[in-house]
C-alpha positions as CSV (number, residue, x, y, z in Angstrom):
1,X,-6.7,6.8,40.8
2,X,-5.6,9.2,43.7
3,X,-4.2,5.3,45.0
4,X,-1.8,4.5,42.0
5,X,-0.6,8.6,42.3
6,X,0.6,8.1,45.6
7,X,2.5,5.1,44.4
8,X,3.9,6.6,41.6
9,X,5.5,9.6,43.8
10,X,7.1,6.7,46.5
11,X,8.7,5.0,43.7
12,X,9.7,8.4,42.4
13,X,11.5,9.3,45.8
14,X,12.8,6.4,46.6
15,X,15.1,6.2,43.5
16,X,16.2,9.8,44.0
17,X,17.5,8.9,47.2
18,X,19.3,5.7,45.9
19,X,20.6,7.9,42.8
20,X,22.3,10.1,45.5
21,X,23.5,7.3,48.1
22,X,25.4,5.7,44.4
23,X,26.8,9.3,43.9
24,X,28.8,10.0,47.3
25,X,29.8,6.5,47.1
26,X,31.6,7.0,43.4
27,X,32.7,10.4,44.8
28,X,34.6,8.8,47.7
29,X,36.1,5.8,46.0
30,X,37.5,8.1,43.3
31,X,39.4,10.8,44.7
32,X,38.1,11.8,47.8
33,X,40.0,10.3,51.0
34,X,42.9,8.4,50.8
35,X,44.5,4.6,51.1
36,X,47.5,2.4,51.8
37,X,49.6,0.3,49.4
38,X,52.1,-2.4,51.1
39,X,54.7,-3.0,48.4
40,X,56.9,-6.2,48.2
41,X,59.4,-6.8,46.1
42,X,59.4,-10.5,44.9
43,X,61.9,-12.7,42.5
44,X,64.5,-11.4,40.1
45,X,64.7,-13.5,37.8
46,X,68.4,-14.1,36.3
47,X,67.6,-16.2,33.5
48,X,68.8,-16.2,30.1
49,X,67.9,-17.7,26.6
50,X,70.5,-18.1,23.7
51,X,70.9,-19.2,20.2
52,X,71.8,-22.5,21.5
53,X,70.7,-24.0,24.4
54,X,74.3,-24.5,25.2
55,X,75.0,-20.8,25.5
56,X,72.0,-20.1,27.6
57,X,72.4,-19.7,31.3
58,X,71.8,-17.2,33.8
59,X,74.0,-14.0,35.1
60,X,76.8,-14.1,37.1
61,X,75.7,-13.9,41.4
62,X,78.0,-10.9,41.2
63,X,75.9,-9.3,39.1
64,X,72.6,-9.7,40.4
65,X,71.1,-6.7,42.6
66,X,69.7,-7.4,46.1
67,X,65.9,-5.9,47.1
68,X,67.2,-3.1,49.2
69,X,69.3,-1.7,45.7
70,X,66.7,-1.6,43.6
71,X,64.5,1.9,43.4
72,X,60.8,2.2,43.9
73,X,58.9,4.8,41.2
74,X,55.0,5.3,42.4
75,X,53.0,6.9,38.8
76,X,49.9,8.7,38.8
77,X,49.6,9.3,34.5
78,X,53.4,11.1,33.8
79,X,54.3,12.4,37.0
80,X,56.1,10.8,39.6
81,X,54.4,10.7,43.0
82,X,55.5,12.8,45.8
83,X,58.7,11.7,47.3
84,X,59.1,9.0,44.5
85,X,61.2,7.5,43.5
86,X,63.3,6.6,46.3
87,X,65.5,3.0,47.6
88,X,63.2,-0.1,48.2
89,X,65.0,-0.2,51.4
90,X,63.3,2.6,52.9
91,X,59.6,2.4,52.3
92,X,58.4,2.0,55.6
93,X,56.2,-1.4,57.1
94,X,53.2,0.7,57.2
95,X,53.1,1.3,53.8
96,X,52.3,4.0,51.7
97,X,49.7,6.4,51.7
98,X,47.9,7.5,48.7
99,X,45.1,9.0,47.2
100,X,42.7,7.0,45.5
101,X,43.4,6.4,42.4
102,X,45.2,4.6,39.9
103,X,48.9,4.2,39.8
104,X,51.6,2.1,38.0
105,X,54.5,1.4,40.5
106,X,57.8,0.0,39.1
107,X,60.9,-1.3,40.0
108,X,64.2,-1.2,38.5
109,X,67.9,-1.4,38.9
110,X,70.8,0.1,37.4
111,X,71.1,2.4,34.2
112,X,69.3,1.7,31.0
113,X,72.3,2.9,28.4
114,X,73.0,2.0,24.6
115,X,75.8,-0.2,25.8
116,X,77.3,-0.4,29.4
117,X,78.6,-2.6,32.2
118,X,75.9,-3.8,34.2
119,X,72.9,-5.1,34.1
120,X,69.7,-3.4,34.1
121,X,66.6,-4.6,35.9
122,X,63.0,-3.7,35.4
123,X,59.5,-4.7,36.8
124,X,56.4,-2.8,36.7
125,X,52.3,-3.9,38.2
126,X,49.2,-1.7,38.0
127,X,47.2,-0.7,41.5
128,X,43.9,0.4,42.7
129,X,43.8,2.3,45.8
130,X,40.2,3.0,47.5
131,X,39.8,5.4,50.2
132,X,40.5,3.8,53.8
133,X,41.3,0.1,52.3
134,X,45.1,-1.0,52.3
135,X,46.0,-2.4,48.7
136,X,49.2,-4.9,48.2
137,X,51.0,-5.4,45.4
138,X,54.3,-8.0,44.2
139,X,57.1,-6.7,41.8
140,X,59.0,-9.6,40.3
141,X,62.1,-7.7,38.7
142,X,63.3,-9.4,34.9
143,X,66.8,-8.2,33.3
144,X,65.7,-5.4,30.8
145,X,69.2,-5.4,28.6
146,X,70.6,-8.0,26.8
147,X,73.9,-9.6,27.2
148,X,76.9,-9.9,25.5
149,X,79.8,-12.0,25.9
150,X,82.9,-13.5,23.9
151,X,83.5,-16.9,22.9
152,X,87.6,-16.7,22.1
153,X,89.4,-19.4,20.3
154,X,92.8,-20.5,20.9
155,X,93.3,-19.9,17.2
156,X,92.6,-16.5,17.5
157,X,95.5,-16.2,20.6
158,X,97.8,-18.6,17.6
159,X,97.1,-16.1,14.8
160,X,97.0,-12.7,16.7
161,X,99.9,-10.9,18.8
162,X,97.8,-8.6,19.8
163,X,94.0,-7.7,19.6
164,X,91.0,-6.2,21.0
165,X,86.9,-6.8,20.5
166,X,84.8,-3.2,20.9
167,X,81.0,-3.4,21.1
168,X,79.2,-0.7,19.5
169,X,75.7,0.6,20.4
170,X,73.9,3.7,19.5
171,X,76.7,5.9,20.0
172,X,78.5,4.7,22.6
173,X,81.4,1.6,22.4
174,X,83.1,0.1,25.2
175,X,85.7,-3.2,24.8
176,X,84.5,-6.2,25.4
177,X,87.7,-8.7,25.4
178,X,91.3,-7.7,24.2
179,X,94.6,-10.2,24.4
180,X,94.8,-10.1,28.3
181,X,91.1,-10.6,29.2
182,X,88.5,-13.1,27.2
183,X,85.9,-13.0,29.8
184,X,84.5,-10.1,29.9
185,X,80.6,-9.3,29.4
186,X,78.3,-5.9,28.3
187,X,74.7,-5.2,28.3
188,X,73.1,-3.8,25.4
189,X,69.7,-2.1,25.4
190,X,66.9,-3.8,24.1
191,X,66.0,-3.0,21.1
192,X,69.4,-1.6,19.9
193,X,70.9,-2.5,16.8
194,X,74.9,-4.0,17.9
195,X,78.2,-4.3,15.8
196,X,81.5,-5.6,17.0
197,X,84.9,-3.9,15.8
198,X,87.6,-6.4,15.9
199,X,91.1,-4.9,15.7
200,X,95.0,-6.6,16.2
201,X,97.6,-7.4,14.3
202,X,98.4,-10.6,13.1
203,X,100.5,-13.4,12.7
204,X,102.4,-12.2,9.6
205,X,102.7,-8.2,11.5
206,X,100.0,-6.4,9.9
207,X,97.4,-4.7,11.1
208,X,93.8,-5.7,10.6
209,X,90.5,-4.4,10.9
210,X,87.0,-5.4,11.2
211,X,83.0,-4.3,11.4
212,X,80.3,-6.2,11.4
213,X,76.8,-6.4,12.6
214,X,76.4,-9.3,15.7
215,X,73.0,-7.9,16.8
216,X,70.5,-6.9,14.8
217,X,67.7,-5.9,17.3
218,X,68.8,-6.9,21.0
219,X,66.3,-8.6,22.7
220,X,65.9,-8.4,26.9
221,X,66.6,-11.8,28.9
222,X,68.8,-12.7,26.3
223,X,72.6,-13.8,26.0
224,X,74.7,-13.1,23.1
225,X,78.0,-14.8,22.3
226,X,80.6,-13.1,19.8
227,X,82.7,-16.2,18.1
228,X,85.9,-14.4,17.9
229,X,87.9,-16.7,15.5
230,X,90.7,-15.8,12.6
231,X,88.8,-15.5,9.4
232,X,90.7,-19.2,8.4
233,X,87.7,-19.4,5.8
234,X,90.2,-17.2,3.7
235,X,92.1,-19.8,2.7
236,X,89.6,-21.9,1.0
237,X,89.6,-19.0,-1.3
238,X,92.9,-21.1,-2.7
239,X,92.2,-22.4,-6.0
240,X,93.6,-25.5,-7.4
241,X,93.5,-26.9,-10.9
242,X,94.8,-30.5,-12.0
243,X,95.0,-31.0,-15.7
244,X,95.3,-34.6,-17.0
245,X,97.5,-35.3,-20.1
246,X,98.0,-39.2,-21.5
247,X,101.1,-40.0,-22.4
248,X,102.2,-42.0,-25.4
249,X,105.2,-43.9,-26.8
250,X,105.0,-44.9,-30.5
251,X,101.8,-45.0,-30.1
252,X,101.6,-47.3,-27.0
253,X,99.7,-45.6,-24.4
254,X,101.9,-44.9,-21.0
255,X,100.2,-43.3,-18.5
256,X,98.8,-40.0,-17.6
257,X,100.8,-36.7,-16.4
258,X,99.0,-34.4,-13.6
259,X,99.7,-31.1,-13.4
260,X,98.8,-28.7,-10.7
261,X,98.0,-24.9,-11.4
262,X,97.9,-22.0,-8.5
263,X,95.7,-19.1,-7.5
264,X,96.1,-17.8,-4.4
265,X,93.5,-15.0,-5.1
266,X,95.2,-12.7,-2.0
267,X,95.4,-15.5,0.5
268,X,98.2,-14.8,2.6
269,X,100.7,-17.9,1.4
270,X,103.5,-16.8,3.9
271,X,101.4,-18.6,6.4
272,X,101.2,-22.0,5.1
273,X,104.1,-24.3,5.8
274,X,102.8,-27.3,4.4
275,X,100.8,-28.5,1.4
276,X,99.0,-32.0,1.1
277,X,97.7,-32.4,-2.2
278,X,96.6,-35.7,-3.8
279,X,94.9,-37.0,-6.6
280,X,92.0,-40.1,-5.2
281,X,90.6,-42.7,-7.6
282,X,88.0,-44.5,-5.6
283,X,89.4,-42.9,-2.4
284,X,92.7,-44.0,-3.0
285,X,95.9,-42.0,-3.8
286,X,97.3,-41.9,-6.9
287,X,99.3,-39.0,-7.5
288,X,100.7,-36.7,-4.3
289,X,102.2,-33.6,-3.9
290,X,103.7,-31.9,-1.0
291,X,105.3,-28.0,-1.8
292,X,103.8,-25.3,-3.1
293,X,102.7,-25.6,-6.3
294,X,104.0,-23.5,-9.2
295,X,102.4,-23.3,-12.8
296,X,102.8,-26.8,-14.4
297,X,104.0,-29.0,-11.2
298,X,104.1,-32.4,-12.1
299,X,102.2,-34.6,-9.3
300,X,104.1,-37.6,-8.0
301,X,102.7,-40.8,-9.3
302,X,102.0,-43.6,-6.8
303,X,103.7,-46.9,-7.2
304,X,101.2,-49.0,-9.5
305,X,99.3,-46.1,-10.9
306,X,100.5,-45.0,-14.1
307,X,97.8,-44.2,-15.7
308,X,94.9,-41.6,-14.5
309,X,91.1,-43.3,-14.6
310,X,88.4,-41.1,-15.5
311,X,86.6,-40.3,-12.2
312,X,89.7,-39.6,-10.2
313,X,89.2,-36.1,-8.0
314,X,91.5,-33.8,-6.6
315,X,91.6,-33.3,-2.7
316,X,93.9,-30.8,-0.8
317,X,94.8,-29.1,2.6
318,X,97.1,-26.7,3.8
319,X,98.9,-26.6,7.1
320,X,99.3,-22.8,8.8
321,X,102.4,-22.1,10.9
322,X,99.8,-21.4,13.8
323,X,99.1,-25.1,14.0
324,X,95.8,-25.4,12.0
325,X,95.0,-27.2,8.9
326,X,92.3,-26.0,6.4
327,X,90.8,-28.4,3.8
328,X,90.7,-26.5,0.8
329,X,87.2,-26.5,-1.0
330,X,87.9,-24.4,-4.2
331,X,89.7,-27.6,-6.2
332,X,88.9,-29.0,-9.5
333,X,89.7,-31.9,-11.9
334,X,89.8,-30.8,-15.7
335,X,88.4,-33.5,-17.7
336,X,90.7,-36.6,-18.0
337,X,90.9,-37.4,-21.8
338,X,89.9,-40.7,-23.4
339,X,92.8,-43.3,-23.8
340,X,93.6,-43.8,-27.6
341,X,94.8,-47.2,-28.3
342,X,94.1,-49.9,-30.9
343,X,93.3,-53.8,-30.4
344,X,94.1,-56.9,-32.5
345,X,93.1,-60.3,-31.8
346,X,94.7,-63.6,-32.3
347,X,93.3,-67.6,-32.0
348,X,93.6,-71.1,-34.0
349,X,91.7,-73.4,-34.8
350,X,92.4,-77.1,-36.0
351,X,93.5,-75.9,-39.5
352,X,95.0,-73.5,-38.4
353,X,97.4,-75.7,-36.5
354,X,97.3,-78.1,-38.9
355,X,99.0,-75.7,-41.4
356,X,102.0,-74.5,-38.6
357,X,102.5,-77.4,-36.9
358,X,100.9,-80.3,-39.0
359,X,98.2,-83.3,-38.6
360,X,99.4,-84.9,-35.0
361,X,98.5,-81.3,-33.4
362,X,96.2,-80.6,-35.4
363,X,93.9,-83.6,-34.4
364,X,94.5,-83.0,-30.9
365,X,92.0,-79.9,-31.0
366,X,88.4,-79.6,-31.5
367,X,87.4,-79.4,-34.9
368,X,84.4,-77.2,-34.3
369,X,85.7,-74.4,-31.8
370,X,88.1,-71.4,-32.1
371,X,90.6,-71.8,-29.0
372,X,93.6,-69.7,-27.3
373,X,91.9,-66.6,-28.5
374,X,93.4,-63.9,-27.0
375,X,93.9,-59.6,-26.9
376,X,96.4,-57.2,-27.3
377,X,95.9,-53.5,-27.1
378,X,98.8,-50.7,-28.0
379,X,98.7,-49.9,-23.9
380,X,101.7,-50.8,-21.6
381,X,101.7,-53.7,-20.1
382,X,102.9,-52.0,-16.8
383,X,99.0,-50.9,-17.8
384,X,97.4,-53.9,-19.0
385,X,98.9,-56.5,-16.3
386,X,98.1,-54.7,-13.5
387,X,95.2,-55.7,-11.2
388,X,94.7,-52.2,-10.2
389,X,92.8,-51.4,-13.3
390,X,91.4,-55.2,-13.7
391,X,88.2,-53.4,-13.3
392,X,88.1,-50.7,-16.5
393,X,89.6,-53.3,-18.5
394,X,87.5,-56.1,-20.1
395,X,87.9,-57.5,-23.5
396,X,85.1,-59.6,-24.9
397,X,85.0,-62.0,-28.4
398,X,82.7,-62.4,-31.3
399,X,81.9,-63.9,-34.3
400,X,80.4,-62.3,-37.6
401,X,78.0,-65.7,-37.3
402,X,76.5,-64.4,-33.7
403,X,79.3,-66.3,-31.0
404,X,79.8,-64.3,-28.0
405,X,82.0,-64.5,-25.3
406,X,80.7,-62.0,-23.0
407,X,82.7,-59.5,-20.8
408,X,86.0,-61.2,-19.6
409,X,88.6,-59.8,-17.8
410,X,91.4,-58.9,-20.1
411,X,93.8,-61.3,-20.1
412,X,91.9,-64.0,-20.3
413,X,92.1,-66.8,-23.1
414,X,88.8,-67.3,-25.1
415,X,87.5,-70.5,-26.5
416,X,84.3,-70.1,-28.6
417,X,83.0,-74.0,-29.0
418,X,80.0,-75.4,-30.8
419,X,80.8,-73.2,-34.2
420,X,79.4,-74.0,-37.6
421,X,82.0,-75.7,-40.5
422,X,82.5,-72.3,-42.2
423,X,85.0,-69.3,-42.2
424,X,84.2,-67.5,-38.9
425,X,85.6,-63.5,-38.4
426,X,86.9,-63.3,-35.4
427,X,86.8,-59.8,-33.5
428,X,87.9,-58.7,-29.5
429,X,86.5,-55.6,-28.3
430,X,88.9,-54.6,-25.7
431,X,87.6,-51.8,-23.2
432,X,89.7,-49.5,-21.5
433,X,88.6,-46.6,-19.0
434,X,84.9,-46.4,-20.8
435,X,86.4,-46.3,-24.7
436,X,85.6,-49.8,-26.5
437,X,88.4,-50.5,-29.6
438,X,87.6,-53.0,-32.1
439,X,89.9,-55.1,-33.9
440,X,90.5,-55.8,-36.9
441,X,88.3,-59.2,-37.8
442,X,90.8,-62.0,-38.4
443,X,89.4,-65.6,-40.5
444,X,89.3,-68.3,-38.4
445,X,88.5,-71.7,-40.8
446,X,86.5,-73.9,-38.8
447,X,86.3,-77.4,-40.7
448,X,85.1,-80.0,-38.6
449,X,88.0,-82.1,-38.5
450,X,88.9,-83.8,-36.5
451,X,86.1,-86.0,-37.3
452,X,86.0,-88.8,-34.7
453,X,83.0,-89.5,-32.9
454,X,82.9,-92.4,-30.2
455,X,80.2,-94.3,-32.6
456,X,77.9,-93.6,-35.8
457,X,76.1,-91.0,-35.8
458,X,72.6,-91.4,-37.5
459,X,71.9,-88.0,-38.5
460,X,75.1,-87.9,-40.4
461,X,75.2,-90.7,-43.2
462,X,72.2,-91.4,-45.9
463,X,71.1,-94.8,-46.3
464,X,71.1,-96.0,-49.8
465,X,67.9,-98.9,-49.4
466,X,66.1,-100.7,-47.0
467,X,69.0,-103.0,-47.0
468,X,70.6,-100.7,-44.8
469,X,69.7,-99.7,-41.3
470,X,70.9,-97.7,-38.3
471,X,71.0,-99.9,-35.0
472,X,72.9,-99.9,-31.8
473,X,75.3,-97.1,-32.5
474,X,76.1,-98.9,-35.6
475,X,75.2,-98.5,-39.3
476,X,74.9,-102.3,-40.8
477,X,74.8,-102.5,-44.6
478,X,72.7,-105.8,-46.3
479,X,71.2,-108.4,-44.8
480,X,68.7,-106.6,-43.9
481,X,65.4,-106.9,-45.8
482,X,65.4,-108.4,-49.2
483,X,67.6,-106.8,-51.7
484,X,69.2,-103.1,-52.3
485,X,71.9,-101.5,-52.8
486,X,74.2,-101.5,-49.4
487,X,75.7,-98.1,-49.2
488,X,75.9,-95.0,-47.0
489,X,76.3,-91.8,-48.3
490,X,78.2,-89.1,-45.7
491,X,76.2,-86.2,-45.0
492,X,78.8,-84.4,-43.4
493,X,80.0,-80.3,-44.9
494,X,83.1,-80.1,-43.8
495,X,84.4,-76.9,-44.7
496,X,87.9,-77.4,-46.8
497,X,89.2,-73.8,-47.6
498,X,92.2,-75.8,-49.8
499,X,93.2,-78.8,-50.2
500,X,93.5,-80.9,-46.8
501,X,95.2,-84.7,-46.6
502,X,93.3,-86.7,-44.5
503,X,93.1,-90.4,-43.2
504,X,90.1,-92.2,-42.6
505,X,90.1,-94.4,-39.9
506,X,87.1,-97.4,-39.7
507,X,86.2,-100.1,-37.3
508,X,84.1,-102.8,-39.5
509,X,82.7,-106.1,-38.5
510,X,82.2,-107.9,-41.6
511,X,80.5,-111.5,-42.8
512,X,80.1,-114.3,-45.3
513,X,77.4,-116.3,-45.6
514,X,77.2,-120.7,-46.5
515,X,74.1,-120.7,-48.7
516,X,75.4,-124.2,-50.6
517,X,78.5,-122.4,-50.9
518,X,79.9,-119.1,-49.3
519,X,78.3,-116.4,-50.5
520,X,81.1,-113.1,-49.9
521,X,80.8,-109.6,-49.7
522,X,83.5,-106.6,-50.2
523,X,83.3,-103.3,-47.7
524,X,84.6,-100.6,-49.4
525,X,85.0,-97.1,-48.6
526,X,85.5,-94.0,-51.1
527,X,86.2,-90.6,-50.8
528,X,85.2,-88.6,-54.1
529,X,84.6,-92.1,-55.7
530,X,88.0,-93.5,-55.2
531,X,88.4,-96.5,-53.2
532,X,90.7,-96.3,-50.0
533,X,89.7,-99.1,-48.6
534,X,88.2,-102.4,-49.0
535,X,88.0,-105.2,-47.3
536,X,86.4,-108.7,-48.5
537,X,84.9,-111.5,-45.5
538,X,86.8,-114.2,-45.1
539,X,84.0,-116.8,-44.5
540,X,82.9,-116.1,-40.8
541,X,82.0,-113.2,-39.5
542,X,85.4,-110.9,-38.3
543,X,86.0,-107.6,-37.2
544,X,88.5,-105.6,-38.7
545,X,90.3,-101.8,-38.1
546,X,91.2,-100.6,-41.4
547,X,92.8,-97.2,-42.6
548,X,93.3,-95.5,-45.6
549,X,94.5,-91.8,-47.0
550,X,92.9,-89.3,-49.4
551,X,92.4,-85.8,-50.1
552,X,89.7,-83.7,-49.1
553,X,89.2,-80.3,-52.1
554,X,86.9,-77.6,-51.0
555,X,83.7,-78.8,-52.6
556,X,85.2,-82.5,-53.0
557,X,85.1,-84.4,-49.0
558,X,82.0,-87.1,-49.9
559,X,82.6,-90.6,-48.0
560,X,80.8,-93.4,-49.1
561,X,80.4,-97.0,-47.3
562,X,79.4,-100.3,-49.3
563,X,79.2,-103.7,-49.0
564,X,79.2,-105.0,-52.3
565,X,76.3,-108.4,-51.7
566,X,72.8,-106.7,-52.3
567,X,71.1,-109.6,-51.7
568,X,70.1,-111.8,-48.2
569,X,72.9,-113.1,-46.6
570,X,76.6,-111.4,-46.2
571,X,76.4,-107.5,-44.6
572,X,78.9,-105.1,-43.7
573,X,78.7,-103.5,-39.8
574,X,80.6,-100.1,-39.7
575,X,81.1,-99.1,-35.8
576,X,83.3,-95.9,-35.9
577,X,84.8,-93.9,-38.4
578,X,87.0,-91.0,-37.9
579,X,88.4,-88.6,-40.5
580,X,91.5,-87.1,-39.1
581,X,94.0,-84.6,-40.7
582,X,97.0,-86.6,-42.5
């Protein structure tokens, strides 16, 4: 027991002892005694960033402070050490003596104003100094203002006689450029809100004034550029109007009038000297104007552009007296009107053609198509002839019974082919600059004839027996099987809006038969029951062209074929027959 007591009252020592070696230790470290700093001054750094990386760049070597200018400021809390602060240039090599402690030392050039001349430069480090131990410490110096610079445009020396740019900080100003010096630079403090004042007088010999903000908060390390141009962004303020108006004569669409209306809305006009106004369709001009426009000028219409398409837009510039040109932006296009006009359609057919100009033209043309159909519209043809507007103008054809043409260009002469034997209503929709104008329908009579196929046609006769028979592109009546009557019936409806004098045309091979004696037959062939033609064999077999006339009635066209022997033996071999207009 008396063991571990003893023990107890070592331990118990020995820390008291160690608590008071930790003490004077602390004491001396802290305050008590004194140590060395060796200052050095390192980089300064000259670089600068910019809106752009085009305006970035670093100060001029005029500008930039060398170690020995800069001054040294030693800090213990808010007071300045003893003897601080003084020039860089004379701290001594044996550095400087100081009480332990904590300092902040600092280094910095020039003035730290709202606005001024020169640069200012900063740099700051914290130290530790320990009693009898030397502590070192680097100061890299940065640029602690921002700067500010012009960028001057040679429109600006154009539009200005004389001028000046003030920077405003705080409230202090200083200039910054005027009309004999563009290269001038300021430094603002960081942190400071900055407005430019630009004041001159200008092209026209009054005075003008303006404020505005450049900076908003400056920022250190940084380059600011002022963009001293003339406010040329004024004259887009010009507004221009172009109002379209078709004209018409009798009714028969011209071409289109353009006229131009003007508001300056306090633009200064005196400086413009020349106007370039135009009027694009598809990027190409068709109306131009070159003065000044008053209220109601007429544009100039391009050779081969009488008439205005929907879709054309209005482009414009201005030339200044100082050499510049400015696009105008504040231009319009009214809307163009719709063309008026009417269209009429014209085409023949066979009996048509027939009726003007009689049978020999008449069975020249196909009897089952509508041909030369063609368009007119009430437009000029300085209008309708010209390729420039080949693409807004189409026409198309079309029948009430479902025949289309499709889009063609206008112009262009129709044929609709392949029509039934009936009264057809023609119609051309003509389109013009997005309005489509129907005509009036006109009745086309479409009858068929012409009727002259190269050889029989099956489908178009009914056999009267089975003495009869359709071979080899030929329609043979009797002798064929046994007995029956040997006729064939036309099938054909050819459409006969009045009465129509026609010739029917045959080629007929035709043959007698020796049974004992010749037994003959008769080809005949009737329209409406009366005979035009007949023919009777001649013993042998012979081939014959015959013709004969009738009259074809609406309701009233039937053909019929015979050969009068219904037995075996003599037949009747028809190869062709056409029905042509007489």
């Amino acid at each position: 027991m008396r063991k571990m007591i003893r023990q107890i009252m070592t331990l118990a020592t020995l820390c008291w002892m160690m608590a008071g070696c930790a003490d004077e230790t602390f004491n001396r470290e802290q305050g008590e005694g004194t140590g060395y700093l060796r200052l050095t001054l390192g980089k300064v750094e000259v670089a600068l960033s910019a809106a752009t990386k085009a305006e970035a760049g670093t100060l001029p070597e005029a500008l930039i402070p060398a170690a020995a200018d800069f001054t040294i400021d030693i800090r213990q809390g808010d007071r300045s050490v003893e003897g601080f602060p003084k020039q860089y240039g004379a701290l001594t090599d044996g550095g400087i003596e100081l009480k332990a402690g904590s300092y902040t030392v600092t280094a910095y050039y020039g003035e730290n104003e709202p606005i001024q001349a020169t640069p200012y430069f900063s740099g700051s480090s914290s130290v530790q100094i320990y009693p009898g131990r030397p502590a070192t410490a680097t100061l890299n110096a940065t640029l602690a203002n921002a700067m500010v610079t012009p960028a001057v445009s040679e429109n600006l020396k154009k539009h200005y006689s004389d001028w000046a740019l003030t920077v405003k900080a705080g409230e202090s100003s200083m200039k910054l450029a005027d009309k004999d010096k563009t290269d001038g630079c300021l430094f603002a403090q960081a942190g400071q809100s900055v407005k430019a004042v630009f004041e001159g007088t200008n092209a026209l010999g009054n005075p003008t004034s303006h404020e505005w903000t450049v900076i908003p908060s400056a920022a250190a390390q940084t380059k600011y550029v002022i963009q001293c141009d003339p406010d040329l962004s004024i004259f887009e303020k010009i507004q221009l109007t172009a109002t379209a108006t078709h004209t018409y004569a009798e009714s028969t669409l011209t071409g289109t009038d353009i006229a131009l209306n003007l508001n300056a809305n306090g633009v200064p006009l005196e400086l413009v000297d020349g106007w370039n106004i135009q009027l694009l369709y598809d990027n190409t001009p068709i109306r131009t104007f070159t003065d000044k426009p008053e209220a109601g000028s007429i544009m100039t219409v391009t050779e081969g552009w009488p008439y205005v398409p929907r879709g054309s837009t209005l482009a414009a510039s201005v030339h200044l007296r100082t050499g510049e040109t400015i696009y105008l932006t504040s231009v319009t296009t009214g809307e163009i009107p719709s063309p008026e006009f009417t269209a009429t359609v014209s085409g023949s057919t066979s009996y048509s053609v027939y009726r003007s100009s009689g049978a020999a033209a008449a069975n020249a043309k196909d009897g089952s198509s509508i041909f030369d159909i063609s368009a007119t519209a009430s437009i000029a043809p300085e209008i309708l002839s010209n390729p420039n507007y080949s693409d807004i103008l189409k026409v198309a054809y079309t029948t009430d019974s479902g025949k289309d043409s499709g889009e063609l260009s206008f112009g262009t002469v129709g044929t609709l082919t392949g029509l039934a034997w009936q009264k057809h209503a023609l119609t051309a929709t003509v389109a013009f600059d997005g309005v489509e104008k129907a005509s009036s329908p006109l009745d086309c009579d479409v009858t068929g004839l012409p009727y002259a196929p190269s050889a029989m046609i099956e489908a178009d006769w009914d056999l009267a027996s089975w003495n009869c028979k359709y071979e080899n592109n030929a329609i043979q009546l009797g002798a064929v099987s046994g007995s029956g009557e040997c006729t064939a019936t036309s099938k054909m409806a050819f459409h006969i809006p009045d009465n129509i004098g026609v010739k029917l045309n045959t080629n007929v091979t035709v043959k007698a038969t020796q049974i004992i004696w010749w037994q003959n037959t008769t080809f005949t062939v009737k329209v409406n029951e009366t005979t035009i033609i007949s023919q009777p064999s001649n013993k042998a077999e012979k081939n014959y062209s015959l013709s004969g006339t009738s009259i074809f009635s609406p309701g009233a066209c039937a053909v019929r074929l015979n050969s009068s022997y219904e037995a075996a033996g003599p037949w009747s071999k028809i190869h062709t027959l056409h029905i042509l207009y007489n």
